[in-house]
TORPA-4810 file (N, C-alpha, C, O; in nm, 3 decimals):
<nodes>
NODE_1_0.085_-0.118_0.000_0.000_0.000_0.000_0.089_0.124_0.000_0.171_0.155_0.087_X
NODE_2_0.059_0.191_-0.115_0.139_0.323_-0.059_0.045_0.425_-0.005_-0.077_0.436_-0.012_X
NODE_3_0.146_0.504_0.055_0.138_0.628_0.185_0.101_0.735_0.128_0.186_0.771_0.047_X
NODE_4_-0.007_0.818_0.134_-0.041_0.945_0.063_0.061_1.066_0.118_0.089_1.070_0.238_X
NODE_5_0.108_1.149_0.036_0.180_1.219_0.153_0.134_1.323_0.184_0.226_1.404_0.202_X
NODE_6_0.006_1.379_0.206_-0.082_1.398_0.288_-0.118_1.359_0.381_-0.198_1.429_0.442_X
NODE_7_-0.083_1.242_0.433_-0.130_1.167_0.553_-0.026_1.249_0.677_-0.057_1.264_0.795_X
NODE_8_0.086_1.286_0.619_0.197_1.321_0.723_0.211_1.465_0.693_0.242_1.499_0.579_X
NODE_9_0.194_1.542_0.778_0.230_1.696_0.827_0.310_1.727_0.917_0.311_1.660_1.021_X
NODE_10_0.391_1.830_0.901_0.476_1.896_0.955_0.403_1.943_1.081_0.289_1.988_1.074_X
NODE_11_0.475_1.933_1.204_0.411_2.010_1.329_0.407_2.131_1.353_0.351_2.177_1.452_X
NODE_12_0.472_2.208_1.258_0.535_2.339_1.270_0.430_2.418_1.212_0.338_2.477_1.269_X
NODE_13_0.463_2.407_1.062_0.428_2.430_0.950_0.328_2.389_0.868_0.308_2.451_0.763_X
NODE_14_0.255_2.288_0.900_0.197_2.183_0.830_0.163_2.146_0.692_0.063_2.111_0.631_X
NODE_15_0.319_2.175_0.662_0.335_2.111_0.510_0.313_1.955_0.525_0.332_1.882_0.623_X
NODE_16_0.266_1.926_0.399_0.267_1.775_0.385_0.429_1.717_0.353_0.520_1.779_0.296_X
NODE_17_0.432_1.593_0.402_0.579_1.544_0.373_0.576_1.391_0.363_0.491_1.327_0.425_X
NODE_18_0.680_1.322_0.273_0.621_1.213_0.271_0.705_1.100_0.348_0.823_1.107_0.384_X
NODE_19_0.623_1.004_0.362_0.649_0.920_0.473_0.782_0.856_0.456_0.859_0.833_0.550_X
NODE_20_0.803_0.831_0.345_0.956_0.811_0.325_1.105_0.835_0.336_1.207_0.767_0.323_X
NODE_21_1.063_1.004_0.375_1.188_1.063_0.466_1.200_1.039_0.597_1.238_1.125_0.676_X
NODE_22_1.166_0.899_0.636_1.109_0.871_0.799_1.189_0.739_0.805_1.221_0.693_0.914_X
NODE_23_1.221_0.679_0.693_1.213_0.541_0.720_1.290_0.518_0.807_1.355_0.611_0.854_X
NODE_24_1.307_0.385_0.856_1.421_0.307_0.954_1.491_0.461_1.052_1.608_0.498_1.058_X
NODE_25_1.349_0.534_1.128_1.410_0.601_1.206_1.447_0.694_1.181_1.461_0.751_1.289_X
NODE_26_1.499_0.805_1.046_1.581_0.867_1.050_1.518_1.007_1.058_1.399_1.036_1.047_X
NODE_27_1.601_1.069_1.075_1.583_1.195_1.137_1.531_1.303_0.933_1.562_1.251_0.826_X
NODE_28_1.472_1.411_0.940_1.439_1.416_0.823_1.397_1.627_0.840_1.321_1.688_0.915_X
NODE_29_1.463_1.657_0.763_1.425_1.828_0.771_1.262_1.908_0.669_1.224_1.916_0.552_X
NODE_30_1.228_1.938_0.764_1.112_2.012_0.693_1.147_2.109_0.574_1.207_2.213_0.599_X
NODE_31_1.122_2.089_0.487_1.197_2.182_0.352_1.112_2.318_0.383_1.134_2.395_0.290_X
NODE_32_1.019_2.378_0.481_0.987_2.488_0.429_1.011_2.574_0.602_1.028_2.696_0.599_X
NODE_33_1.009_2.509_0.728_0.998_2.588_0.816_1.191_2.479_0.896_1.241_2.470_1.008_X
NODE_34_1.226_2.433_0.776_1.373_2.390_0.894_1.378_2.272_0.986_1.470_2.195_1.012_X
NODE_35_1.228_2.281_1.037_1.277_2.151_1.146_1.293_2.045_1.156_1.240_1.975_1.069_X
NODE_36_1.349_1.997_1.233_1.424_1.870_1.201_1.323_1.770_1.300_1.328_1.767_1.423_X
NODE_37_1.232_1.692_1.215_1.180_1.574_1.293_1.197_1.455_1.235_1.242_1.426_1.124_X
NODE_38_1.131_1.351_1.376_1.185_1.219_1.331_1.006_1.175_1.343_0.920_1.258_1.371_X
NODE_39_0.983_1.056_1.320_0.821_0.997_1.345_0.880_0.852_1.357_0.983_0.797_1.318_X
NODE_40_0.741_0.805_1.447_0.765_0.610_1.422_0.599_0.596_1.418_0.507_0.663_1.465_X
NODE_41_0.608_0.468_1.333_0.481_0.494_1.256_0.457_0.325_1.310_0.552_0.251_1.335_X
NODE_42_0.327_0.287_1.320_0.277_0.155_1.409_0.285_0.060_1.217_0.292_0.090_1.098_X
NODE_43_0.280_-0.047_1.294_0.338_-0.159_1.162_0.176_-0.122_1.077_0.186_-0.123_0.954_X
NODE_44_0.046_-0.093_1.129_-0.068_-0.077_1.054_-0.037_0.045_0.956_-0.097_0.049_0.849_X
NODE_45_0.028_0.114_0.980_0.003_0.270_0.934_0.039_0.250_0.745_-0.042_0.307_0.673_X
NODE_46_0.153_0.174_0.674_0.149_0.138_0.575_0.118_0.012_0.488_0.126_-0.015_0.368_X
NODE_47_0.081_-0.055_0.602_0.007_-0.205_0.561_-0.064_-0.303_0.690_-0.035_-0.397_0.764_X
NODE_48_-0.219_-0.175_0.652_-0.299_-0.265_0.738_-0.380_-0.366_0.716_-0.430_-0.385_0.605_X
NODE_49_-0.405_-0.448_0.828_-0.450_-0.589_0.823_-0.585_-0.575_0.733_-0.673_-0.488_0.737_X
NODE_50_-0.570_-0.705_0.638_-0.718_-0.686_0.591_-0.846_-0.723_0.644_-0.959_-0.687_0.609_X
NODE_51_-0.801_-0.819_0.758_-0.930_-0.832_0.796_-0.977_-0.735_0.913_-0.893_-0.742_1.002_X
NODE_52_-1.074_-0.652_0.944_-1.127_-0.556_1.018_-1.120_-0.584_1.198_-1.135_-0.689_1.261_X
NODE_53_-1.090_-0.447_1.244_-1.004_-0.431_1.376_-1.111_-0.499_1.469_-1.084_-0.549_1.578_X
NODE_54_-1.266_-0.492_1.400_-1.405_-0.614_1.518_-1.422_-0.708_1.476_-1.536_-0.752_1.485_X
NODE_55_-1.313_-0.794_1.404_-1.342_-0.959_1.388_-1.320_-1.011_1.543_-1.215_-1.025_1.606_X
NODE_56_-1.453_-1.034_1.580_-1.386_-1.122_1.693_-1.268_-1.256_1.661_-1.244_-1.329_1.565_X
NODE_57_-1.200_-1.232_1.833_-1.100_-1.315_1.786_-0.964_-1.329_1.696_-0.888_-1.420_1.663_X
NODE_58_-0.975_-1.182_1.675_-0.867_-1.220_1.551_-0.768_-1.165_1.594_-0.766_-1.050_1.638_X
NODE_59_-0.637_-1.268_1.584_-0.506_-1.284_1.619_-0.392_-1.171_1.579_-0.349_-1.152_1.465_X
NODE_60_-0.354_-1.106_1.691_-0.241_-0.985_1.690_-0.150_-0.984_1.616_-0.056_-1.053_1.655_X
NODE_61_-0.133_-0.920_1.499_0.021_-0.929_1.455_0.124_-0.909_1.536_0.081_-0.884_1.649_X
NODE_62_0.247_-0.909_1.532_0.382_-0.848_1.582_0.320_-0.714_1.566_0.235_-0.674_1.487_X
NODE_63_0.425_-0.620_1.724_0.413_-0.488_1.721_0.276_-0.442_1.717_0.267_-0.321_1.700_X
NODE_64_0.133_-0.523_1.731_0.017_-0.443_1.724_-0.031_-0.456_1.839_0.023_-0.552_1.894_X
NODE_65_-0.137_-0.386_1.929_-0.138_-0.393_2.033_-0.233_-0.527_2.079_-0.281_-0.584_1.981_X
NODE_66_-0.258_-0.569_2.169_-0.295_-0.692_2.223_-0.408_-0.643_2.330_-0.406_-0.532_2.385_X
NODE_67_-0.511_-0.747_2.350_-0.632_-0.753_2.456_-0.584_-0.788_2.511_-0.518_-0.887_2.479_X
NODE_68_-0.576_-0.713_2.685_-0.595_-0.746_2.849_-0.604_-0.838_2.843_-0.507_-0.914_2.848_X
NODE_69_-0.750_-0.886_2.826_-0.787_-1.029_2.886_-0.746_-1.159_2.739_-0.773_-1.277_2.764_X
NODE_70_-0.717_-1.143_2.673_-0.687_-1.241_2.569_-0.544_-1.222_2.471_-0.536_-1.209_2.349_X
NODE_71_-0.456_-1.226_2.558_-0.304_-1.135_2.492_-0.295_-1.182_2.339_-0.236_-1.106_2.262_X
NODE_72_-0.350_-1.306_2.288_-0.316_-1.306_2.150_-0.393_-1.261_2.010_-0.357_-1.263_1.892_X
NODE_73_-0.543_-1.212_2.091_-0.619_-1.158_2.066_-0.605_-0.981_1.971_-0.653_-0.915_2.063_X
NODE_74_-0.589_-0.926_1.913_-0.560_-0.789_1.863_-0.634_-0.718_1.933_-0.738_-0.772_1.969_X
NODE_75_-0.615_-0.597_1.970_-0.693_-0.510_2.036_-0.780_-0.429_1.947_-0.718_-0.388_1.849_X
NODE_76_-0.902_-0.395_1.952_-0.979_-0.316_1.894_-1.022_-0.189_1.938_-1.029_-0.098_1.856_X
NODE_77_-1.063_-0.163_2.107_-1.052_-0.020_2.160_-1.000_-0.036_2.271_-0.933_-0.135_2.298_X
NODE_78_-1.023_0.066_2.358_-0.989_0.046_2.479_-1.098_0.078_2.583_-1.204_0.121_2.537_X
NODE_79_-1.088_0.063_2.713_-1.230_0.051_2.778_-1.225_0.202_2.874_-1.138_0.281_2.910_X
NODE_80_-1.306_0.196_2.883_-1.324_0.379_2.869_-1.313_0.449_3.047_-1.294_0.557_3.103_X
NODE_81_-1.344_0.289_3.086_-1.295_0.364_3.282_-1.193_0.313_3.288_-1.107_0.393_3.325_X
NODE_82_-1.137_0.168_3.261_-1.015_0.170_3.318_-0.861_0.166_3.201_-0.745_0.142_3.235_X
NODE_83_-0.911_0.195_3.069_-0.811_0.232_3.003_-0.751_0.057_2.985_-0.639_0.060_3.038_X
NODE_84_-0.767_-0.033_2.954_-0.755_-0.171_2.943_-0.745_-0.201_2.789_-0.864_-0.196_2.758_X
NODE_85_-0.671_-0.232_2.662_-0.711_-0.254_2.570_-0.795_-0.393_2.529_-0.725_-0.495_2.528_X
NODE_86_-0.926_-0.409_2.498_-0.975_-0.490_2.480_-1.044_-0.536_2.325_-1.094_-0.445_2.259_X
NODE_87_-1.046_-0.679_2.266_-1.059_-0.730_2.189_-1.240_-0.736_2.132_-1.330_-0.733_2.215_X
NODE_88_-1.265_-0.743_1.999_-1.385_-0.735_2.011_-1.480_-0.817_2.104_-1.593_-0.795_2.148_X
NODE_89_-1.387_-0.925_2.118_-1.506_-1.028_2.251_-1.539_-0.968_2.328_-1.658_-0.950_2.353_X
NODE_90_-1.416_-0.902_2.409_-1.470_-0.849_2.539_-1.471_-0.674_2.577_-1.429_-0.606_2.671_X
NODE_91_-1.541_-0.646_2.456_-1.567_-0.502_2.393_-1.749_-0.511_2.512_-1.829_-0.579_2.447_X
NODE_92_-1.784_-0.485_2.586_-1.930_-0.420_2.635_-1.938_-0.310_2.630_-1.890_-0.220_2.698_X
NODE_93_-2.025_-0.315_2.519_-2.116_-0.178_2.515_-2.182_-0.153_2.627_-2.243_-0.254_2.660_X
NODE_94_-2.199_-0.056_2.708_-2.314_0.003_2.801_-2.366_0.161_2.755_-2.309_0.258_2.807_X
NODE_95_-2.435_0.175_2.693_-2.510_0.294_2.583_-2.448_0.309_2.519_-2.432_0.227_2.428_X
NODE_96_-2.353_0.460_2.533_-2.251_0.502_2.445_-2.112_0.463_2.477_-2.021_0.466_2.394_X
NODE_97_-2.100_0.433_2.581_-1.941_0.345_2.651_-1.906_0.273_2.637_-1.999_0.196_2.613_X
NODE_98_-1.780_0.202_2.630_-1.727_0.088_2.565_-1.624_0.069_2.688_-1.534_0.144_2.724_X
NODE_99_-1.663_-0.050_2.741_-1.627_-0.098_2.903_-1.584_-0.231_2.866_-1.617_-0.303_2.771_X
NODE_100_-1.473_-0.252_2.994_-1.444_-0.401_3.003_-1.549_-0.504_3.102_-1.658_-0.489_3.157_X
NODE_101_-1.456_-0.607_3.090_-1.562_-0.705_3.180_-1.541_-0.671_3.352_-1.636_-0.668_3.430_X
NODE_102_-1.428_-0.653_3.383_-1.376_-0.611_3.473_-1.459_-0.479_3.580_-1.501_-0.475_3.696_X
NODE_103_-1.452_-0.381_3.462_-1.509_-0.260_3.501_-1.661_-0.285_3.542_-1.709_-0.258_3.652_X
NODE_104_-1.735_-0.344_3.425_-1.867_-0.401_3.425_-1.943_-0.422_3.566_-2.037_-0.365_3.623_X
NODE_105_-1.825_-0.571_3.607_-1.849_-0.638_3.696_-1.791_-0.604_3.864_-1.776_-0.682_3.959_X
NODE_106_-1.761_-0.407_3.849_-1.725_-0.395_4.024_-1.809_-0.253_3.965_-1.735_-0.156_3.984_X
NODE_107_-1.928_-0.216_3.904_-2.039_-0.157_3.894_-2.117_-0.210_3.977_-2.137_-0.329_3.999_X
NODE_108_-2.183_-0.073_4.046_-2.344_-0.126_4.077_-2.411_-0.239_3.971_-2.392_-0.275_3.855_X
NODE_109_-2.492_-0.267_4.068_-2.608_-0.339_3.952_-2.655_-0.151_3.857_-2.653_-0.031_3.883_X
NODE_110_-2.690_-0.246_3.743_-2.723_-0.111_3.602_-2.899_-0.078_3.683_-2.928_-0.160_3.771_X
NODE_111_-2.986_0.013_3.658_-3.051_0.058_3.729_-3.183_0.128_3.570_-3.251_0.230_3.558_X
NODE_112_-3.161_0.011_3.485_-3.250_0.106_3.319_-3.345_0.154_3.347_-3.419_0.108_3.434_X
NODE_113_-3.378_0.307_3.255_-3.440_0.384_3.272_-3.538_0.356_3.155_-3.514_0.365_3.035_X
NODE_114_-3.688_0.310_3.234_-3.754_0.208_3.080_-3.844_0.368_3.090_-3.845_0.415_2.976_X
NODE_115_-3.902_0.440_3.168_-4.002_0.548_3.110_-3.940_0.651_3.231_-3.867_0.627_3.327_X
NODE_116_-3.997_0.767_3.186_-3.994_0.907_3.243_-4.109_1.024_3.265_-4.192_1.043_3.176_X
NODE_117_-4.110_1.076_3.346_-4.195_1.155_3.364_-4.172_1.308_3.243_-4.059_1.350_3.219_X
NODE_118_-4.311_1.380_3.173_-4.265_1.463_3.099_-4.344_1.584_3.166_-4.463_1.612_3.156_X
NODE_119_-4.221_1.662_3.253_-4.310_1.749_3.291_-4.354_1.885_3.254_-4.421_1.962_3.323_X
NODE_120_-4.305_1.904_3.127_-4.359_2.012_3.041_-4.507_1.991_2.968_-4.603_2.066_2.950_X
NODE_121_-4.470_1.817_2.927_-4.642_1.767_2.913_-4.749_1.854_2.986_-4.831_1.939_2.953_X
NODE_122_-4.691_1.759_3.162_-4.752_1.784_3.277_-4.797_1.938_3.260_-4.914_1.977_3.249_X
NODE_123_-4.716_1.993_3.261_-4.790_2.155_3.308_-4.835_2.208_3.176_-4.894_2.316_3.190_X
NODE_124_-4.825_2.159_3.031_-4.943_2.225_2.928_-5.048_2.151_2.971_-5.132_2.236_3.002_X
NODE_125_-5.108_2.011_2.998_-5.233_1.943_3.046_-5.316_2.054_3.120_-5.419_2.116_3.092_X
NODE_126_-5.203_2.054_3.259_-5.255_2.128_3.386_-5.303_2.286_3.328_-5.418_2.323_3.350_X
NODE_127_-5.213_2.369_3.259_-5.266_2.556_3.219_-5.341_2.510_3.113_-5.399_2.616_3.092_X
NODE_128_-5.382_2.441_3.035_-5.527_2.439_2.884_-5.612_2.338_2.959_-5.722_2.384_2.990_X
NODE_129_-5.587_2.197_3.002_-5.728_2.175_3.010_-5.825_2.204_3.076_-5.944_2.179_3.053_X
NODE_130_-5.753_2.283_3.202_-5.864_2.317_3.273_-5.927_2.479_3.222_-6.007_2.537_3.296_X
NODE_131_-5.890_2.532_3.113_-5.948_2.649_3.037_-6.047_2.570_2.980_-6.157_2.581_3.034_X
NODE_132_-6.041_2.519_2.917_-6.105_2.412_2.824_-6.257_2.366_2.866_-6.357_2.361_2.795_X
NODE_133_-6.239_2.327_3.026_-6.385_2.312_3.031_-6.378_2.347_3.182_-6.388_2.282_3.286_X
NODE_134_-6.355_2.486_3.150_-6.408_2.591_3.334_-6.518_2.597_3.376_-6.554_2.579_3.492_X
NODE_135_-6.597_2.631_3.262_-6.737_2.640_3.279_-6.813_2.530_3.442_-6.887_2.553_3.538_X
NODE_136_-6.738_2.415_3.389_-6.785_2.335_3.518_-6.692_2.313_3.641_-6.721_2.241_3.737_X
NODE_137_-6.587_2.379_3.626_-6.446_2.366_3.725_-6.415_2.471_3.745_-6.293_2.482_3.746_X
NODE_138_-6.485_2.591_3.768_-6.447_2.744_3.748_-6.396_2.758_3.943_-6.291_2.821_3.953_X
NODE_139_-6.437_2.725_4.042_-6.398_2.756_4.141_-6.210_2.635_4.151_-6.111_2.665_4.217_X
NODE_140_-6.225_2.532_4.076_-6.071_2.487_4.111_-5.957_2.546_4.014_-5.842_2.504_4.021_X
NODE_141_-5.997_2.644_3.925_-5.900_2.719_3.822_-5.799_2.790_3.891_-5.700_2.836_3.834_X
NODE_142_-5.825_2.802_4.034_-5.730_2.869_4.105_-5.610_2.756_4.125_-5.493_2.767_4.088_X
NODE_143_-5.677_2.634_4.199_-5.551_2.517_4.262_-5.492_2.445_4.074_-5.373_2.429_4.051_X
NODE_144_-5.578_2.420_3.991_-5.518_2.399_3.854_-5.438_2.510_3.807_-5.356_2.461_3.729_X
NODE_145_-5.425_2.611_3.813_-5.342_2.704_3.743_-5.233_2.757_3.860_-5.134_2.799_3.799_X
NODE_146_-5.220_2.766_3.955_-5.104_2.739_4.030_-5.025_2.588_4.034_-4.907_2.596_4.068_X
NODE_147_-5.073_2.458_4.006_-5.048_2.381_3.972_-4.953_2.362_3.830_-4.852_2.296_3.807_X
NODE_148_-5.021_2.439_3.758_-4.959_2.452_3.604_-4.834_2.536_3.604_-4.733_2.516_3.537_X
NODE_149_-4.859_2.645_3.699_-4.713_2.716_3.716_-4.610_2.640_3.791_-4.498_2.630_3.741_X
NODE_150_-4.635_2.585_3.909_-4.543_2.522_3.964_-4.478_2.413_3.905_-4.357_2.400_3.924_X
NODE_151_-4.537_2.336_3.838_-4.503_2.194_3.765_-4.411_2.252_3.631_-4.315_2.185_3.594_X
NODE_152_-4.453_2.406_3.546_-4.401_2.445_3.459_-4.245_2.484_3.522_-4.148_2.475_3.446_X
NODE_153_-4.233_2.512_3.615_-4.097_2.612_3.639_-3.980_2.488_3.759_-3.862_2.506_3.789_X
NODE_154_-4.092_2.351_3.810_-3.981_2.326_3.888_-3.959_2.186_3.763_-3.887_2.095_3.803_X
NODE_155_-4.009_2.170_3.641_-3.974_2.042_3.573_-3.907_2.158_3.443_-3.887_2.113_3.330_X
NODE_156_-3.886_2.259_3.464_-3.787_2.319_3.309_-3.664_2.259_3.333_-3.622_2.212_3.227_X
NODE_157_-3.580_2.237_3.434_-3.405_2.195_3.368_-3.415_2.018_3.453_-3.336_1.976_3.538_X
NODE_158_-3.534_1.946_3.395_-3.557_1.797_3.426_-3.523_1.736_3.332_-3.511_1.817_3.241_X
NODE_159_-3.493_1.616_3.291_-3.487_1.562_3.143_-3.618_1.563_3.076_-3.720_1.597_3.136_X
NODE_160_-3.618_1.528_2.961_-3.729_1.527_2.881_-3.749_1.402_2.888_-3.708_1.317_2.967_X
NODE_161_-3.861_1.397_2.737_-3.921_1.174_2.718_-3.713_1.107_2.709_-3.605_1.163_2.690_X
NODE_162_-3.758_0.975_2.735_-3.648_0.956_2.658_-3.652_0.939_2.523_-3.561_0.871_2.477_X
NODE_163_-3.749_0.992_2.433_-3.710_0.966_2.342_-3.699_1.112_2.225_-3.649_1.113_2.112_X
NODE_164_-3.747_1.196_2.279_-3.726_1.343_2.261_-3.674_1.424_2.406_-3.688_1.390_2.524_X
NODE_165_-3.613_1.539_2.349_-3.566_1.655_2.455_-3.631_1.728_2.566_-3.720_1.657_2.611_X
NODE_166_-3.624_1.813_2.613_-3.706_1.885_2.684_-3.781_1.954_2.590_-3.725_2.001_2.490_X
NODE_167_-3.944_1.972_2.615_-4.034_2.033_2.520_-4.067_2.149_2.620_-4.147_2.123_2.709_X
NODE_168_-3.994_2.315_2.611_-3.973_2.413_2.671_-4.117_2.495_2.644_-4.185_2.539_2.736_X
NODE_169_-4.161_2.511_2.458_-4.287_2.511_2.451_-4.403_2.476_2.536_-4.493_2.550_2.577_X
NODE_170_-4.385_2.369_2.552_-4.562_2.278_2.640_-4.512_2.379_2.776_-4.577_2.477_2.813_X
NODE_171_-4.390_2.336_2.838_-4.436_2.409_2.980_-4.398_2.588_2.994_-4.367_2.629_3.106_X
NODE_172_-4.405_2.688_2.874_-4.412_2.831_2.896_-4.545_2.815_2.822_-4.617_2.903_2.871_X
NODE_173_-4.627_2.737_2.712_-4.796_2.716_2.739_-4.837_2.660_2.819_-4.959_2.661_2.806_X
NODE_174_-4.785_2.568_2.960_-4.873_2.592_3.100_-4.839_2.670_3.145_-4.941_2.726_3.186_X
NODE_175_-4.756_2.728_3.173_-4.766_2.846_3.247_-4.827_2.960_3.200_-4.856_3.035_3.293_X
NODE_176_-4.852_2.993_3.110_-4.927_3.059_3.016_-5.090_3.073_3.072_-5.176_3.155_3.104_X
NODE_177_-5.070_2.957_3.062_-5.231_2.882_3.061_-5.278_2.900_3.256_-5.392_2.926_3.294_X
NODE_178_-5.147_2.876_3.358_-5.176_2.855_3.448_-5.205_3.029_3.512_-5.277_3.045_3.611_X
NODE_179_-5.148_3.132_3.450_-5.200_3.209_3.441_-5.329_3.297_3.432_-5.377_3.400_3.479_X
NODE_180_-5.364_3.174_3.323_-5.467_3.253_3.252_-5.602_3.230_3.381_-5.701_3.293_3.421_X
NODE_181_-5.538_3.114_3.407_-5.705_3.042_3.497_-5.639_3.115_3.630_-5.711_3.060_3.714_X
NODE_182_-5.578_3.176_3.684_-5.506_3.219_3.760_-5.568_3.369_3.747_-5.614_3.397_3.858_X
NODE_183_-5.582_3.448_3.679_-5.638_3.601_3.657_-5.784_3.540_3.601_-5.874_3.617_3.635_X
NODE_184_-5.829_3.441_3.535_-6.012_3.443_3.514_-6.042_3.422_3.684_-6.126_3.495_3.738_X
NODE_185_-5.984_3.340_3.747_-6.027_3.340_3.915_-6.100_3.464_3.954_-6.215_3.488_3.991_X
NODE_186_-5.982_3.541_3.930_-5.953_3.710_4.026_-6.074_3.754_3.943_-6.176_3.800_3.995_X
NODE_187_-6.062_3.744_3.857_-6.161_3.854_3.730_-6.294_3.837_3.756_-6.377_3.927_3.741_X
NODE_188_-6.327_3.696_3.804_-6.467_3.636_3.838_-6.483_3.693_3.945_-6.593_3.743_3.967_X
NODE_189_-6.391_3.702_4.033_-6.399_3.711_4.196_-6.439_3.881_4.221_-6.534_3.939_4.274_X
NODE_190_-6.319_3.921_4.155_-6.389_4.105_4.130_-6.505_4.115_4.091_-6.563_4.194_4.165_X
NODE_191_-6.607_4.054_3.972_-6.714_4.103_3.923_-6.823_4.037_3.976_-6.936_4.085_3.962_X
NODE_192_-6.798_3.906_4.051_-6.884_3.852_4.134_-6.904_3.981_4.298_-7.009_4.000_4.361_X
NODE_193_-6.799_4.031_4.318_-6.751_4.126_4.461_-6.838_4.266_4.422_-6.902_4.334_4.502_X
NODE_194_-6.824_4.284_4.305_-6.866_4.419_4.239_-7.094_4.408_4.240_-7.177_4.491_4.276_X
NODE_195_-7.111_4.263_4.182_-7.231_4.298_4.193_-7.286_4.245_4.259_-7.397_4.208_4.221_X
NODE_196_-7.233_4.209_4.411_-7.252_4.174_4.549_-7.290_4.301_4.590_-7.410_4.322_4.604_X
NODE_197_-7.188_4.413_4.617_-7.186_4.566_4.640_-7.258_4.623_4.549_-7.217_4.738_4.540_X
NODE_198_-7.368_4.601_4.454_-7.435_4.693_4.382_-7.552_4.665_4.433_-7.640_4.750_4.446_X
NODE_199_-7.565_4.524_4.474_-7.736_4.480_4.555_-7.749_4.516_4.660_-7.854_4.494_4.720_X
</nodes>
């Protein structure tokens, strides 16, 4: 395979340079900024293996790095708490992490999060539905729309569904809403007060 010589840049300067002024070690001058570097390049870098770095099982060349738990094994990543290089066998995924068995197994027990509460839902329900049909709930528009505010402002920096984000919309329309039934209260209460005092 040959080496693009683009693949190799100058640290300085970052001219491209080609891999060949490197070989067997040697020391090699940047033709445009002077400096004098050397590189060592892993046995993959100009002839890598053809078969792919997640074949399970598949056997380390010379000089390539090796799995923790299976030394003849090739290494594929490394494990992300304790820095272990491990082979695709003993590659565990846990969401986005890539853990050993080791690490795995001096974890808590895992604790999955199968549903969630959405409390921006919660507080658009709480400020519209009870607008929606006051007519017959007009004296609890007070405890529903303080409800809608509170649920709006203490679930804003909560997670969202898990399967969408926080929906910031739904809970500034309950609060909106918890408002609204929040001043029709007062508004009723004044004009109910007003033609109390006119009789």
């Amino acid at each position: 395979m040959t080496v693009a010589a683009a693949s190799i840049r100058c640290p300085k300067c970052a001219l491209s340079l080609e891999a060949a002024a490197f070989a067997d070690g040697r020391m090699a001058e940047c033709p445009a900024c002077r400096s004098r570097l050397t590189a060592a390049f892993f046995p993959a870098f100009d002839a890598p293996p053809e078969d792919a770095l997640t074949t399970p099982g598949a056997v380390a060349l010379e000089g390539e790095a090796t799995c923790f738990f299976h030394p003849a094994n090739r290494a594929a990543l490394a494990c992300e708490e304790c820095g272990r290089f491990l082979c695709a066998l003993c590659d565990l995924p846990l969401g986005t992490r890539h853990l050993c068995p080791a690490c795995i197994g001096a974890r808590k027990p895992l604790e999955l999060v199968t549903s969630r509460a959405c409390w921006s839902m919660a507080a658009l329900l709480a400020g519209v539905l009870p607008l929606l049909v006051s007519i017959f709930i007009w004296p609890l528009l007070i405890f529903t729309g303080l409800l809608a505010i509170f649920v709006a402002l203490w679930g804003w920096r909560k997670p969202g569904s898990l399967v969408k984000g926080p929906r910031h919309w739904a809970a500034v329309v309950g609060l909106i809403g918890g408002l609204l039934q929040i001043s029709a209260v007062v508004a009723f209460g004044g004009f109910m007060w007003m033609a109390l005092q006119r009789s």
